[in-house]
C-alpha positions in Angstrom: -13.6 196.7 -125.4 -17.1 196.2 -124.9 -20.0 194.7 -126.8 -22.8 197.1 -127.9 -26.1 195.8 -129.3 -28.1 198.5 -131.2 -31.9 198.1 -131.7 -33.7 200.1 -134.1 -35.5 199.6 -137.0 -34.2 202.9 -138.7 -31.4 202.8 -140.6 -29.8 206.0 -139.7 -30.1 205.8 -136.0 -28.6 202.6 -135.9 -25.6 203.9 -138.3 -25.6 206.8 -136.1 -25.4 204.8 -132.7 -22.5 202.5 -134.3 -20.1 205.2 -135.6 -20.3 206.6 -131.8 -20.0 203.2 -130.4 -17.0 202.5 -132.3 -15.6 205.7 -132.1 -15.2 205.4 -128.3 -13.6 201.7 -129.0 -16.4 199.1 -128.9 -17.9 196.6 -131.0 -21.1 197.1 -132.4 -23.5 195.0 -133.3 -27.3 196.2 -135.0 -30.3 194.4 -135.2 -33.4 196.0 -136.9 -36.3 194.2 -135.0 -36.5 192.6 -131.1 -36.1 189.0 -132.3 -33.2 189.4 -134.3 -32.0 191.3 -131.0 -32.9 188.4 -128.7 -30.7 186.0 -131.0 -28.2 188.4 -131.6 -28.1 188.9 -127.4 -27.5 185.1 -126.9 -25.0 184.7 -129.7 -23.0 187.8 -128.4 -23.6 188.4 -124.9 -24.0 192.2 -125.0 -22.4 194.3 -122.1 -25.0 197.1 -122.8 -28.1 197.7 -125.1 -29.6 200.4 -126.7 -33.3 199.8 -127.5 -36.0 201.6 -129.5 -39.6 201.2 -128.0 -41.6 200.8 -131.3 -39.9 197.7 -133.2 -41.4 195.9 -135.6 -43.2 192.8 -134.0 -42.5 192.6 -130.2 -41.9 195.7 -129.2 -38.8 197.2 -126.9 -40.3 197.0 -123.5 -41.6 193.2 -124.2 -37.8 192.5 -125.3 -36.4 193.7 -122.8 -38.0 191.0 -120.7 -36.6 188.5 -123.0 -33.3 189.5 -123.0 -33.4 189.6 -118.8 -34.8 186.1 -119.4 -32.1 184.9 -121.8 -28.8 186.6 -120.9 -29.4 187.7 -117.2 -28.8 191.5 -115.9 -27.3 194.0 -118.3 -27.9 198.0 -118.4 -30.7 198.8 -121.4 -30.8 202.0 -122.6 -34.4 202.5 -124.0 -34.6 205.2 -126.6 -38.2 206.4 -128.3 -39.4 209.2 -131.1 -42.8 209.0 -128.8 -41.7 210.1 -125.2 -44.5 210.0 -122.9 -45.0 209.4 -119.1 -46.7 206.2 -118.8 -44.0 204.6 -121.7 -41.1 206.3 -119.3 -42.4 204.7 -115.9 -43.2 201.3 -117.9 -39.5 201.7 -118.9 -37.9 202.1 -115.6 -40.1 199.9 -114.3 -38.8 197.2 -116.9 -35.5 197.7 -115.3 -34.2 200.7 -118.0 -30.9 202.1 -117.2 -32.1 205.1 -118.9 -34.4 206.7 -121.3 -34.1 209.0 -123.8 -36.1 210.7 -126.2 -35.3 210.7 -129.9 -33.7 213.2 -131.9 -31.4 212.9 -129.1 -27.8 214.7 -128.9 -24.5 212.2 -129.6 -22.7 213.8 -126.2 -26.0 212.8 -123.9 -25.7 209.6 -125.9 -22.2 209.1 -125.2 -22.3 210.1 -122.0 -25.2 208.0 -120.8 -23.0 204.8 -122.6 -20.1 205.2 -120.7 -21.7 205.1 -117.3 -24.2 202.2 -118.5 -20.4 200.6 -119.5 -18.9 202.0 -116.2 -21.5 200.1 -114.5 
């Protein structure tokens, strides 16, 4: 089983991110802004995260940072309602295992977490 960390500050992606997460057998955990993530990511030692760009406060692509800072390597999947080009190459360039554009289908989602898992 592996360990999930959801981060997103609307409600129904993050209920919609955990019922897939643990549908396919893993635990969940959901934080609604980047610090609470950054705690959350020490406490819990996440094998992958999902990570919404806007946050309240620091936003994704700053966390991510963080969480390289506090936990080491471990595959972030960046998700965003505003995809654009320059936040996409800031993403990879952050060290994104992928990115993916809100509404987004739960079989890319799915599929995208099992090789971020896998990896």
């Amino acid at each position: 089983m592996s360990k999930l960390l959801i981060v997103d500050d609307e409600e129904s992606i993050c209920w919609g991110l955990s019922q897939l997460g643990e549908s396919l057998g893993h635990q969940v955990r959901m934080a609604s802004s980047a610090e609470q993530a950054l705690n959350l990511a020490e406490e819990e030692r996440p094998d992958v995260v999902v990570m919404d760009v806007r946050l309240p406060g620091m936003d994704g692509l700053t966390a991510m940072q963080g969480l390289y800072d506090r936990i080491g390597s471990v595959p972030v999947i960046v998700i965003t309602a505003y995809g654009d080009l320059q936040t996409a190459v800031e993403a990879v360039r952050n060290g994104a295992f992928d990115y993916i554009v809100k509404p987004f289908d739960l079989n890319q989602m799915e599929r995208v977490l099992e090789k971020a898992i896998d990896e």
